[in-house]
C-alpha positions in Angstrom: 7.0 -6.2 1.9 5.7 -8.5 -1.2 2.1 -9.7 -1.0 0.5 -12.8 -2.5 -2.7 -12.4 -5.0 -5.2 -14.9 -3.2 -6.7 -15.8 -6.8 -3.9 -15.7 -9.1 -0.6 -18.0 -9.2 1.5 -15.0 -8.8 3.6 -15.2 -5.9 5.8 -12.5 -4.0 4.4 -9.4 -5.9 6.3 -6.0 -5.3 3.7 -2.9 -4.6 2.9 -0.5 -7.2 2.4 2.0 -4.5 2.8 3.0 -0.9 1.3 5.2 1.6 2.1 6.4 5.5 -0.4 7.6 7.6 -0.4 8.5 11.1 0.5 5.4 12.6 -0.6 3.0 9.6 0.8 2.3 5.9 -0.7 0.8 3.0 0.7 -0.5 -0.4 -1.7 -1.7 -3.8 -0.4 -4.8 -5.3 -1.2 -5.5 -8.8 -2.0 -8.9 -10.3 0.0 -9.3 -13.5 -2.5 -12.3 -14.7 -5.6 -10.2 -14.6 -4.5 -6.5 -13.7 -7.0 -6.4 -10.6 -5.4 -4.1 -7.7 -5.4 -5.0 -4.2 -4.8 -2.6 -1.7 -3.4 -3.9 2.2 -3.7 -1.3 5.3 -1.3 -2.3 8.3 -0.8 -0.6 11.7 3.0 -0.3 12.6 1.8 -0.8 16.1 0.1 -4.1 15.3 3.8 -5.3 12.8 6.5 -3.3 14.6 9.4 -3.1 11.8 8.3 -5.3 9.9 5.2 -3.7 8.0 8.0 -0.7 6.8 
C-alpha cells in the first residue's frame, strides 16, 4: 500500500517500514521533500486484503 503526504506534492510514497500486530498493521511513510515521517495504523478487520 503507498500513502500520500497531505502537505508535500509527493504522491504514491512506498513505506520505509511495516509492522503486524494482532489484528492490525502499520507502515511509516517518509516525505522525501522535508524528511518528516508519518506513521498509518489499519485494522485488517476494518480493510479486509487490502491493508496487507
Amino acid at each position: 500500500m503507498n500513502g500520500d503526504g497531505p502537505n508535500c506534492p509527493e504522491q504514491q510514497v512506498n513505506p520505509v517500514a511495516e509492522h503486524v500486530r494482532d489484528n492490525r498493521i502499520g507502515h511509516l511513510y517518509p516525505c522525501a521533500g522535508c524528511g518528516h515521517v508519518r506513521s498509518t495504523n489499519r485494522e485488517f478487520d476494518a480493510y479486509g486484503q487490502e491493508a496487507a
